[in-house]
Phi, psi and omega in degrees: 000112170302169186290138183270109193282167203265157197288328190213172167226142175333320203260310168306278198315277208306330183264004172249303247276307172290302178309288242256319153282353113326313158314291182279309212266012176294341184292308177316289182269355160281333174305330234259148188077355178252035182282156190256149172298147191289127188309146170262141158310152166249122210254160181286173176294331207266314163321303151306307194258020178273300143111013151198178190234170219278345148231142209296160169354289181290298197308298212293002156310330193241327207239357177302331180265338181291283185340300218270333189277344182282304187319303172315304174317313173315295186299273181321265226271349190255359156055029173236144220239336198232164183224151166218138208260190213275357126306356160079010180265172195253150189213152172292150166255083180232087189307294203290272212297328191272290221279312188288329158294356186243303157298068207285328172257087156006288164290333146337282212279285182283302208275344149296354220233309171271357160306295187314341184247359176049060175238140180235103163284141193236063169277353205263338181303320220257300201286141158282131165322126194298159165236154209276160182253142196225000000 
């Protein structure tokens, strides 16, 4: 009976085992700290001079397309129209007439901001894209 040679050797697994975790985490630890700051929107004078948005600042950073997706729903199935925020004022529930009257510049205002988290929303299927004002 011949010598039976062992299937693997040790030392080759532990060094393809560090290449190969190397490897999947190099996107990672060469990245890390060169993340670019998250972009401020630039917001209009009409805006400024609202001196609030139909909720406050932090929610609507995080929480705006579920609202604009409540709203849609609100509007379609339930044919009601008006919102009144967590400040008791009343607002249309309107991406063009409400959020885009105050945001008036588009690339400014949204699309830098979804560039940066690399996301593409698709309120533009339904709304015509605002053009820009100069």
């Amino acid at each position: 009976m011949p010598n039976k040679k062992k299937i693997y050797d040790k030392g080759a697994v532990l060094v393809g085992l560090c290449i190969f975790v190397i490897v999947i985490t190099f996107p990672f630890w060469f990245n890390f700290g060169n993340a670019a700051p998250a972009p401020e929107p630039k917001i209009s004078d009409k805006a400024k001079a609202a001196k609030e948005c139909v909720m406050p600042k932090e929610y609507m950073k995080m929480e705006h397309m579920q609202l604009l997706n409540e709203w849609r729903d609100t509007v379609v199935r339930d044919a009601k129209r008006i919102f009144v925020s967590s400040s008791g004022k009343e607002f249309n529930m309107s991406l063009t007439n409400t959020c885009l009257d105050c945001h008036v510049e588009k690339a400014e205002f949204c699309d830098k901001c979804h560039n940066y988290a690399s996301v593409t929303p698709y309120c533009w299927e339904c709304h015509i894209d605002p053009k820009e004002t100069k």
